[in-house]
C-alpha beads as a LAMMPS data file, in Angstrom:
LAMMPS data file: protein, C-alpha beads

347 atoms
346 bonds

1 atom types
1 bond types

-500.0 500.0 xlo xhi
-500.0 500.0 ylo yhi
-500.0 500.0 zlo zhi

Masses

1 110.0

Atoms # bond

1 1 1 0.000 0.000 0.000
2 1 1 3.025 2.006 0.136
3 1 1 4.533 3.184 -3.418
4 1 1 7.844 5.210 -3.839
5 1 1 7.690 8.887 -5.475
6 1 1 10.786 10.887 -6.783
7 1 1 11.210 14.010 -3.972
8 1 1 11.662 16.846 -5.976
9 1 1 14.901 17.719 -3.618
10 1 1 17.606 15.363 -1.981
11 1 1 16.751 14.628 1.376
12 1 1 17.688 11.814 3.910
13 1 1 17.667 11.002 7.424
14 1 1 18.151 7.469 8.238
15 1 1 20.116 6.123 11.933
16 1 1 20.831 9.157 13.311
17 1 1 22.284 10.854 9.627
18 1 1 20.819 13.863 8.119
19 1 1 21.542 14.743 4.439
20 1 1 22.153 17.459 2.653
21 1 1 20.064 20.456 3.055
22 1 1 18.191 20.729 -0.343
23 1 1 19.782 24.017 -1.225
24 1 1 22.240 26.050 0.672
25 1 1 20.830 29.527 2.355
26 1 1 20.990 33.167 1.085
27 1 1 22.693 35.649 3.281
28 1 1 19.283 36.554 4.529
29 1 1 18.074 33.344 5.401
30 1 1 21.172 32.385 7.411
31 1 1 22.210 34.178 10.808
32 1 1 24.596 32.392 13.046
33 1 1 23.937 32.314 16.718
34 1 1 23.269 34.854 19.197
35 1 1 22.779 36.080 22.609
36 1 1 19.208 34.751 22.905
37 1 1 16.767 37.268 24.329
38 1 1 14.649 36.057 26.895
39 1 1 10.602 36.664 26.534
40 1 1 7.293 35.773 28.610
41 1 1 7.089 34.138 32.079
42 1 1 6.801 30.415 33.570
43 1 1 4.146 30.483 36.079
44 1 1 4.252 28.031 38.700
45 1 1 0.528 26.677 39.997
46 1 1 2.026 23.631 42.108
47 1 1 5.471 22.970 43.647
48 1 1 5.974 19.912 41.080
49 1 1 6.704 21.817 38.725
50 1 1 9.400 23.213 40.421
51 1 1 11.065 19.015 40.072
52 1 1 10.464 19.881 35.980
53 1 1 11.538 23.186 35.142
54 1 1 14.052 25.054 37.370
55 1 1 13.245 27.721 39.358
56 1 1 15.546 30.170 37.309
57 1 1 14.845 28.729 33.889
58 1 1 14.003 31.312 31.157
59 1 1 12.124 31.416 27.697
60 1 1 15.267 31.912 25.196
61 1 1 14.282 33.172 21.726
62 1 1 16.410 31.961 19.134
63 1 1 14.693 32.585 16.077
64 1 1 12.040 34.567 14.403
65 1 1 10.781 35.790 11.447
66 1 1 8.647 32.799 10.011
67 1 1 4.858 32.955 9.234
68 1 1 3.896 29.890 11.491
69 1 1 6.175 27.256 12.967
70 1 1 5.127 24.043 14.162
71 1 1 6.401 20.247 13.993
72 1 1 9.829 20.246 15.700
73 1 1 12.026 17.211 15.360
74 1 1 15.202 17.073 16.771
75 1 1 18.053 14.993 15.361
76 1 1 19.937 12.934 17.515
77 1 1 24.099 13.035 17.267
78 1 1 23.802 15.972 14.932
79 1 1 22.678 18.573 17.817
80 1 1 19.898 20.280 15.173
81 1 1 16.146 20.865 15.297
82 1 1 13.807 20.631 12.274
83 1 1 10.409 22.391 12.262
84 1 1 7.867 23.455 9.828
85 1 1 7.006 26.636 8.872
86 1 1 3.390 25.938 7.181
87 1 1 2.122 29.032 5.292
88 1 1 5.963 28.860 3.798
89 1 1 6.168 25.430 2.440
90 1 1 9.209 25.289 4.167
91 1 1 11.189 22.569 6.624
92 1 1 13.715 24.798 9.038
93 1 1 16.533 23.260 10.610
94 1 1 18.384 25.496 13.321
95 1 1 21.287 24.652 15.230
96 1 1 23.744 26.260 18.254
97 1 1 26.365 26.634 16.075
98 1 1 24.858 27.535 12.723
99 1 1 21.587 29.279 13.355
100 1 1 18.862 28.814 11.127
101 1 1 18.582 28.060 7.342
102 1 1 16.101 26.692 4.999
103 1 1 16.307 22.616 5.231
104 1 1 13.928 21.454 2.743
105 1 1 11.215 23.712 0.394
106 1 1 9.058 22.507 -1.018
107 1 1 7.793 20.574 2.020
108 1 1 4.207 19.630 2.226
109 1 1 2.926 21.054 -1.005
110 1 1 4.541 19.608 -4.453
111 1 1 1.782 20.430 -6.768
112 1 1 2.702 23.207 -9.606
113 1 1 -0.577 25.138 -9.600
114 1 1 -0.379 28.389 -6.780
115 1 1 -2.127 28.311 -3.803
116 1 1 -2.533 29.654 -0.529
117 1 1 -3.729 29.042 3.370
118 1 1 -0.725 26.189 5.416
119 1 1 0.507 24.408 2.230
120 1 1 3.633 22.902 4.486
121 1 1 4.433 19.998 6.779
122 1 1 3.326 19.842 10.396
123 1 1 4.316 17.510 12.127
124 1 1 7.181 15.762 12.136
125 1 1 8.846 12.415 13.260
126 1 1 11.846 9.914 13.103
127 1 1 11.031 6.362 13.040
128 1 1 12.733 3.552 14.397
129 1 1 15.458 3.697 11.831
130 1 1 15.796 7.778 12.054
131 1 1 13.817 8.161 9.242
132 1 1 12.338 11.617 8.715
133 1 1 8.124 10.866 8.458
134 1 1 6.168 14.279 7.292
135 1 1 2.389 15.251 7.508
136 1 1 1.854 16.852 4.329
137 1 1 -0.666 19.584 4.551
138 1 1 -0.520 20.473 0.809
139 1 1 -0.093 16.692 -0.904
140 1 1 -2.836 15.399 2.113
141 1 1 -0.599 12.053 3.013
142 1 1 2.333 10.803 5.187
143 1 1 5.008 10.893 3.444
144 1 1 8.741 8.681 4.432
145 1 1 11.999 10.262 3.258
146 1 1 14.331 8.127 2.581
147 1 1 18.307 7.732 3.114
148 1 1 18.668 8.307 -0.754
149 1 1 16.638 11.434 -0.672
150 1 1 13.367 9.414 -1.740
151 1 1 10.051 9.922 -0.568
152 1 1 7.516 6.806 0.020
153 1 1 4.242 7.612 0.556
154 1 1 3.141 5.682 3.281
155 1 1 -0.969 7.012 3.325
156 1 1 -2.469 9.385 1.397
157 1 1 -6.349 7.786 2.048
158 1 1 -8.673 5.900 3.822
159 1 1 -11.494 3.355 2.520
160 1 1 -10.540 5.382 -0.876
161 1 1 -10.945 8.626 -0.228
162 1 1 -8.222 11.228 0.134
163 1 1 -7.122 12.500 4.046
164 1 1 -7.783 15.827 5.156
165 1 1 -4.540 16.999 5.728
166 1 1 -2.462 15.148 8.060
167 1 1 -1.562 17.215 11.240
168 1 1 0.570 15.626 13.839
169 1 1 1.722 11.924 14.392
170 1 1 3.386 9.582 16.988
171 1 1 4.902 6.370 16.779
172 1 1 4.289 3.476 19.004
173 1 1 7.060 1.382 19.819
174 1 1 5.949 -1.445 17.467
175 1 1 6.553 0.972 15.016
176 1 1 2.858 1.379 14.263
177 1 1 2.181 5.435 13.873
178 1 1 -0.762 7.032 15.169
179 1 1 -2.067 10.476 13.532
180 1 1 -4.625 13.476 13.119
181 1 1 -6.211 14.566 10.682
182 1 1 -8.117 17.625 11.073
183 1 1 -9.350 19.892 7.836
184 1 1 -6.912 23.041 8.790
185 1 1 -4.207 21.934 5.441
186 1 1 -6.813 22.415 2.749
187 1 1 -6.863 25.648 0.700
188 1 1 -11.239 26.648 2.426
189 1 1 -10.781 24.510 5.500
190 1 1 -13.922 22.687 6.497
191 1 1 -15.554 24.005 4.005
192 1 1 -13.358 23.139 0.961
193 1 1 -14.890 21.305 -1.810
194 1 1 -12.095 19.471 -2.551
195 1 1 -12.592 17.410 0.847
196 1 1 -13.501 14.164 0.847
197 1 1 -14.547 12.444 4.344
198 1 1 -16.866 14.221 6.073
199 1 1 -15.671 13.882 9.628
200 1 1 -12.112 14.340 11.110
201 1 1 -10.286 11.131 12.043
202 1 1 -7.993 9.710 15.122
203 1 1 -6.331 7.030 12.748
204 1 1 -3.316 4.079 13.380
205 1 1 -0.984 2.963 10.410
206 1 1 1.161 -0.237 10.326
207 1 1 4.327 -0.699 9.304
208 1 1 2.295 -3.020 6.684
209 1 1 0.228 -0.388 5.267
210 1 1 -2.744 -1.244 7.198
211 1 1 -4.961 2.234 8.214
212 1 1 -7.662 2.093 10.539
213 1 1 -9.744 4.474 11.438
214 1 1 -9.837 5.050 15.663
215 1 1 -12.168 7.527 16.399
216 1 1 -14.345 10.216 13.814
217 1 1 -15.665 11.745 17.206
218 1 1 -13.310 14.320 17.776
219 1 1 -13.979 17.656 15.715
220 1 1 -10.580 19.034 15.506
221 1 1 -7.975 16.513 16.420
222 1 1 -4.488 17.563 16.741
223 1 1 -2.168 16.890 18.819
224 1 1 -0.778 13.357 19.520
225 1 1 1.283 11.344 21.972
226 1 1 1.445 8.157 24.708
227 1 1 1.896 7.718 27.889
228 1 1 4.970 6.295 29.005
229 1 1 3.465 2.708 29.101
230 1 1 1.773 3.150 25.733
231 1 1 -1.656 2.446 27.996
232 1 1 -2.735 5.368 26.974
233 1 1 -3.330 8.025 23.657
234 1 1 -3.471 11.722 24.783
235 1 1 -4.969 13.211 21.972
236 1 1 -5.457 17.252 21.865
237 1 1 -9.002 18.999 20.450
238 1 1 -8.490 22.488 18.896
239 1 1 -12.127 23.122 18.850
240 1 1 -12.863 26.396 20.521
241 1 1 -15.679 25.370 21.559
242 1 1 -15.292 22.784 23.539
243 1 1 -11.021 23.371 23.416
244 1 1 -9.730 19.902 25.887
245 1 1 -7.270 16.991 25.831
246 1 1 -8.639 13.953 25.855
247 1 1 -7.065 10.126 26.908
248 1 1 -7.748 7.479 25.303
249 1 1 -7.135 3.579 26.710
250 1 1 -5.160 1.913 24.465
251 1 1 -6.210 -1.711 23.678
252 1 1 -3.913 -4.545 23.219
253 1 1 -4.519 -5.020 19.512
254 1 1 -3.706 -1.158 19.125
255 1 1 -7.409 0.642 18.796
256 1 1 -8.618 2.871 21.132
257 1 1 -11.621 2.363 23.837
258 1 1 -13.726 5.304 24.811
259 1 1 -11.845 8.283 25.364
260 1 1 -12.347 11.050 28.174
261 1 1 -11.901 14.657 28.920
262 1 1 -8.207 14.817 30.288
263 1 1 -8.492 18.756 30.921
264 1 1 -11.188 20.920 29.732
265 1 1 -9.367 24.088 28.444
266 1 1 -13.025 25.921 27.130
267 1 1 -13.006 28.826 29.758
268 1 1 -9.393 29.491 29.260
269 1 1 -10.544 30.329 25.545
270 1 1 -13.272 32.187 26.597
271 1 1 -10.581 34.290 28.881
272 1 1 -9.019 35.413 25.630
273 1 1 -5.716 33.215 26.600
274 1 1 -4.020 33.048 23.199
275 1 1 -4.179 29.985 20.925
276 1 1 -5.810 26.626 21.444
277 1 1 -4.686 23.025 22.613
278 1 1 -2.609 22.224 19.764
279 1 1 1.061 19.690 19.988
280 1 1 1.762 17.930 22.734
281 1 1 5.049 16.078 24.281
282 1 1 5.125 13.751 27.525
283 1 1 7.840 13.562 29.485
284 1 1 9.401 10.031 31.231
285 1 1 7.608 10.396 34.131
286 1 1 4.023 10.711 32.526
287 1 1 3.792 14.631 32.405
288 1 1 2.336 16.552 29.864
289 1 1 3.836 19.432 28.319
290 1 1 0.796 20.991 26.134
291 1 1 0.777 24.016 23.919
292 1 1 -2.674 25.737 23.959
293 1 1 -4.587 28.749 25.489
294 1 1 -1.664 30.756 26.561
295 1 1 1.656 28.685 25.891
296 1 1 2.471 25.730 27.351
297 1 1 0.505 23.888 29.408
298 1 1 2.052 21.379 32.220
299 1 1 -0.288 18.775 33.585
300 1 1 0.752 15.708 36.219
301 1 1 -0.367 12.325 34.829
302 1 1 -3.790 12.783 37.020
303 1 1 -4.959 16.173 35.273
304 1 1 -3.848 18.043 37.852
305 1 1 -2.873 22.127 35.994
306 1 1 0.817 22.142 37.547
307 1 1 1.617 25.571 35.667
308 1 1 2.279 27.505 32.003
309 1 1 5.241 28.307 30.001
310 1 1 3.368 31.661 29.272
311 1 1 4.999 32.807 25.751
312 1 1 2.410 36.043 24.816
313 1 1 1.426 34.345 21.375
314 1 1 -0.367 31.421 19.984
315 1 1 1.872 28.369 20.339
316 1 1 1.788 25.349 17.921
317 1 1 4.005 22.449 19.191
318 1 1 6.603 21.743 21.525
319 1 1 9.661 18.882 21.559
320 1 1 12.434 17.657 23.542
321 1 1 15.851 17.698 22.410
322 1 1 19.753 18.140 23.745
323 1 1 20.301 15.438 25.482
324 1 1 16.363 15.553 26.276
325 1 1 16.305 18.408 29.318
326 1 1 15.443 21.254 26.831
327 1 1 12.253 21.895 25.596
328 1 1 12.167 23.558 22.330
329 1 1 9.154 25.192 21.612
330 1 1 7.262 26.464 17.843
331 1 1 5.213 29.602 18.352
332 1 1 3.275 31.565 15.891
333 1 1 6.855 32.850 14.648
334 1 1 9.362 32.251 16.518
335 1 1 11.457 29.159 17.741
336 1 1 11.850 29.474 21.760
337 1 1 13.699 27.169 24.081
338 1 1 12.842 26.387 27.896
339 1 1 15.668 24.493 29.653
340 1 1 14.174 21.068 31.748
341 1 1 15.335 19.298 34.977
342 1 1 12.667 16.252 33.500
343 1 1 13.455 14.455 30.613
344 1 1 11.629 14.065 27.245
345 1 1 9.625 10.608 26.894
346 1 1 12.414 9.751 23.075
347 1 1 15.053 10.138 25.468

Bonds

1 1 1 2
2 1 2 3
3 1 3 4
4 1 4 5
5 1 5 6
6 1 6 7
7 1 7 8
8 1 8 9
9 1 9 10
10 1 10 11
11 1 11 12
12 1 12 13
13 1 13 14
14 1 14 15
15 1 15 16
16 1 16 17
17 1 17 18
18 1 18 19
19 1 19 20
20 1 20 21
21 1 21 22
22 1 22 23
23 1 23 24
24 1 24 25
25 1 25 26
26 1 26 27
27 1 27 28
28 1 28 29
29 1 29 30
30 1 30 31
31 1 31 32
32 1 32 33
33 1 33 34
34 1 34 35
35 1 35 36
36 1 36 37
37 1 37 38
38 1 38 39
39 1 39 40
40 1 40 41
41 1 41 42
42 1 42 43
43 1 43 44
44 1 44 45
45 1 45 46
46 1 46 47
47 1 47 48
48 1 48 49
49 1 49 50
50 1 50 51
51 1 51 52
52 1 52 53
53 1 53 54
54 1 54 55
55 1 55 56
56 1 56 57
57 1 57 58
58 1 58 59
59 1 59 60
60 1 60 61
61 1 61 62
62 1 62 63
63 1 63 64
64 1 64 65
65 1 65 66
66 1 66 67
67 1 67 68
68 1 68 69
69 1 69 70
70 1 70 71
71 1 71 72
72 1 72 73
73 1 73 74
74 1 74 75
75 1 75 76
76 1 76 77
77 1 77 78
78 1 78 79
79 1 79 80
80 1 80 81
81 1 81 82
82 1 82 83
83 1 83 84
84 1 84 85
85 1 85 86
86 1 86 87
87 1 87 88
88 1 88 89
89 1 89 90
90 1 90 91
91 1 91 92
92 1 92 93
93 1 93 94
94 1 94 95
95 1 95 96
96 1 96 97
97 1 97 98
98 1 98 99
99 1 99 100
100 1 100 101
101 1 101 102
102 1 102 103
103 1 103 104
104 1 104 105
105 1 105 106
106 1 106 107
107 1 107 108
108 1 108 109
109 1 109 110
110 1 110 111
111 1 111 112
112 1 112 113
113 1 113 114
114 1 114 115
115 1 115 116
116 1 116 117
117 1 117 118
118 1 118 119
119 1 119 120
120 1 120 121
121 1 121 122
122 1 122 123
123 1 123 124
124 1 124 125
125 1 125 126
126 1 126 127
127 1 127 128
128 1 128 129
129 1 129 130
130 1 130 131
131 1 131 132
132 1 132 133
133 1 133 134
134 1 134 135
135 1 135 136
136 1 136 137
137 1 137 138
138 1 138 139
139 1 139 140
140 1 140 141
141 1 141 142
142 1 142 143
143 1 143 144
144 1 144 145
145 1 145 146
146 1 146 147
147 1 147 148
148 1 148 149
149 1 149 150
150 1 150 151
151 1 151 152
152 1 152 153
153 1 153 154
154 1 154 155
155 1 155 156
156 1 156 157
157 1 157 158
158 1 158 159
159 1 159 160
160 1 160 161
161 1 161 162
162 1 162 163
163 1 163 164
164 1 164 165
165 1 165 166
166 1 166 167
167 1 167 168
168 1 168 169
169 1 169 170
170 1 170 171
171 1 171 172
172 1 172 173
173 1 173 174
174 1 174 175
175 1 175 176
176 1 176 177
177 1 177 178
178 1 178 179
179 1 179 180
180 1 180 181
181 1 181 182
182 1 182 183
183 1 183 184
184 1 184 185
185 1 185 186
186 1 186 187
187 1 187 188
188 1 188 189
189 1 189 190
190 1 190 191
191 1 191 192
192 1 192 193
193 1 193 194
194 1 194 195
195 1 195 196
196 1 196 197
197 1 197 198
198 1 198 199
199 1 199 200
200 1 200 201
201 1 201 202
202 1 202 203
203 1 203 204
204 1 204 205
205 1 205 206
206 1 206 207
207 1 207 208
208 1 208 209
209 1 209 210
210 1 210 211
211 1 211 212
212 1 212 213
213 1 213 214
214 1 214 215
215 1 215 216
216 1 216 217
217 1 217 218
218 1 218 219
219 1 219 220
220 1 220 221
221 1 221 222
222 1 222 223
223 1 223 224
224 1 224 225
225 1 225 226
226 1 226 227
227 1 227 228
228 1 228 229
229 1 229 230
230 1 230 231
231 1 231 232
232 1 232 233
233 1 233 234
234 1 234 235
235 1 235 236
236 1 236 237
237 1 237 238
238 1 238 239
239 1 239 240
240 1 240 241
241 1 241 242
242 1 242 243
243 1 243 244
244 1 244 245
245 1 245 246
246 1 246 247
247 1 247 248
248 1 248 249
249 1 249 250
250 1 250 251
251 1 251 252
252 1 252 253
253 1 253 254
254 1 254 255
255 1 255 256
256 1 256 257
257 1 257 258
258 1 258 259
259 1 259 260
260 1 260 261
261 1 261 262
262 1 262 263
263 1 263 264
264 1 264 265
265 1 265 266
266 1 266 267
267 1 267 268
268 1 268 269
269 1 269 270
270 1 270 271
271 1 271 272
272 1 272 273
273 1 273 274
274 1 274 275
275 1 275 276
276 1 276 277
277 1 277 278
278 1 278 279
279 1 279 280
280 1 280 281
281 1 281 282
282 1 282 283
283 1 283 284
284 1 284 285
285 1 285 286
286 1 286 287
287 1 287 288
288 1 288 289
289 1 289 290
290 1 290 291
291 1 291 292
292 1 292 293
293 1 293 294
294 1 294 295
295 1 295 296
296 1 296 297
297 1 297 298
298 1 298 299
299 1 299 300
300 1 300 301
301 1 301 302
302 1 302 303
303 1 303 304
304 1 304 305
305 1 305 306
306 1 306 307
307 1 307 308
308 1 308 309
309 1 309 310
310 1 310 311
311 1 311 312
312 1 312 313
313 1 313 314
314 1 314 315
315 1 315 316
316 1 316 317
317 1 317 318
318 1 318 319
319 1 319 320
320 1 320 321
321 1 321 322
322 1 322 323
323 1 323 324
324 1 324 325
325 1 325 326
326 1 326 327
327 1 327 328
328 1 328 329
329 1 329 330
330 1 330 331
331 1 331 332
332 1 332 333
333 1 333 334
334 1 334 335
335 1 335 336
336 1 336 337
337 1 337 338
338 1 338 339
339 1 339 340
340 1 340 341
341 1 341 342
342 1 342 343
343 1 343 344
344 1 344 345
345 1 345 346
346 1 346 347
C-alpha cells in the first residue's frame, strides 16, 4: 500500500544521519547564533513543577521571522532541530552553532498550480530507523523520506478517499504510527470542496500499510502522543468550543476504547488566553507538556494544571531535544527554548 515517489529535492535522514540540506541559504536566510533574548514568564501553579523546570529557567528566543512554525524534530548526534514553517512550504533546521537556514522547500505542497492558506508539513517524526516521516498539509498524506533522498508515501487515504490533511503523528514502539487529521491543510478549510470524508479522524498505520480508522468523534484533532506505558493516547481537540485533551485507553490489539476529557481548556478560551490546545510532548515520568490557550501547558499524569510556560502568542508544538532536558518550543513565529530538569519521553 506504500509506493515510492521521486522528492523533488535530496533529502535523507536514516540512523541518526541527516543529508544534505536541499539548497544552501541566502545571506538573509542564514544568521549564526546569538545572545538569545529572553521573553514571557513560567508560572508556577504547584510545587511539582518546580522538580520539571528550574526555578531560574528562562524562555530563550532563538529565532524569528517565520509565518507559522510548528512540527519540531530534533536529530539525535547531529545537535539540530527541524520544524515546519506551514504558510511557507518550508522545513527549518536550526542549530547552536549555525543558526537557522532553509532545510527542505518545497515541504508539504509539491503540486505546480499556486495556492494559498498552510501548504507545508506539520508535524514531524523519526522512526525507528531515524527516518524523517512528514504530515503533508498540501499533498494530504504521510510521506517517508528516505536515506537516498526518496520519498515513500506511506498514506495518502482511507477506505478510498483522500485525508484531510495530516496534522501531527506519533509512533508506538511497534513501530505502528498514530495520527490526526483535522481539515486546517486544505486551501477553504472545512468548508473546501475538494474534501472528501466528512468527519475528522484519530487514525493508526502499520508498518504493513494497514490504516484504521480510531475515532471520527473528535472535531478538531491535533495533537498526539502516549503515555509512558503506551496504555494510553493523549490526543489534543483544537475546537474552541469545547477546546480539551482527551485520553484514550489503548487496547492490546492497538485501537482505542472510549476516550475522556483529560483537561477541559473551554473557559481558558473564553478568557481570551491566546491559541488553542494544539502539539503535545510527555515527558518520562508521565507529564504533559501541552501548547494551547496561553503557551504551554504542564499537567501531572492525574490532570492536575501544575503551571504555564506563558509565551504572549499562539503556540503550535513543543519537543524535547539536547540530550532531552530542553524543551524547544514552535510559536506563531518564533522558535523558543525552555531548559528542563525532566526528561523528554524519546530520550
Amino acid at each position: 500500500m506504500t509506493k515510492p515517489i521521486v522528492a523533488w529535492v535530496g533529502l535523507g535522514i536514516a540512523l541518526g544521519w541527516v543529508g544534505a540540506a536541499p539548497r544552501f541559504a541566502t545571506a538573509e536566510e542564514s544568521k549564526p547564533a546569538a545572545k538569545y533574548p529572553a521573553i514571557g514568564k513560567i508560572e508556577r501553579l504547584d510545587p511539582r513543577l518546580d522538580k520539571l523546570i528550574p526555578r531560574d529557567a528562562v524562555i530563550e528566543k532563538l529565532a524569528e521571522g517565520f509565518r507559522w512554525t510548528e512540527g519540531p524534530v530534533w536529530i539525535p548526534g547531529r545537535n539540530l532541530l527541524l520544524f515546519s514553517d506551514i504558510p511557507n512550504n518550508a522545513i527549518i533546521q536550526w542549530s547552536e552553532s549555525e543558526g537557522q537556514r532553509v532545510y527542505l522547500k518545497p515541504a508539504g505542497y509539491t503540486g505546480r498550480a499556486a495556492r494559498g492558506g498552510e501548504p507545508g508539513t506539520n508535524g514531524l517524526a523519526l522512526d525507528r530507523e531515524g527516518r524523517l516521516v512528514m504530515c503533508q498539509h498540501g499533498d494530504r498524506r504521510i510521506v517517508r523520506v528516505e536515506k537516498d533522498g526518496s520519498w515513500t508515501t506511506l498514506a495518502d487515504k482511507f477506505q478510498g478517499k483522500r485525508f484531510n490533511s495530516p496534522n501531527d503523528l506519533v509512533f508506538k514502539s511497534n513501530g505502528d504510527l498514530y495520527f490526526t487529521d483535522p481539515p486546517y491543510g486544505l486551501p477553504q478549510g472545512a468548508a473546501d470542496p475538494t474534501r472528501e470524508l466528512d468527519f475528522c479522524g484519530v487514525y493508526r498505520l502499520t508498518p504493513d500499510g494497514a490504516v484504521t480508522l480510531l475515532t471520527d468523534r473528535m472535531t478538531r484533532p491535533n495533537g498526539i502522543g502516549f503515555s509512558p506505558d503506551e496504555k494510553t493516547l493523549y490526543v489534543a481537540q483544537s475546537d474552541p468550543e469545547k477546546a480539551v485533551w482527551m485520553a484514550f485507553p489503548v487496547k492490546p490489539d492497538g485501537t482505542l476504547g472510549e476516550g475522556r476529557v483529560f483537561f477541559d481548556a473551554t473557559a481558558w478560551v473564553q478568557q481570551k488566553l491566546p491559541g488553542l490546545p494544539d502539539g503535545l510532548k510527555v515527558d518520562r515520568h508521565g507529564n504533559l507538556f501541552a501548547t494551547g490557550p496561553g503557551g504551554v501547558n504542564v499537567f501531572a499524569p492525574d490532570g492536575a494544571f501544575l503551571g504555564r510556560i506563558h509565551t504572549g502568542v499562539p503556540t503550535a508544538n513543543c519537543r524535547f531535544g539536547d540530550d532531552g532536558a530542553t524543551l524547544y518550543i514552535t510559536a506563531n513565529t518564533w522558535l523558543l527554548r525552555v531548559r528542563t530538569t525532566t526528561r523528554g519521553l524519546e530520550f
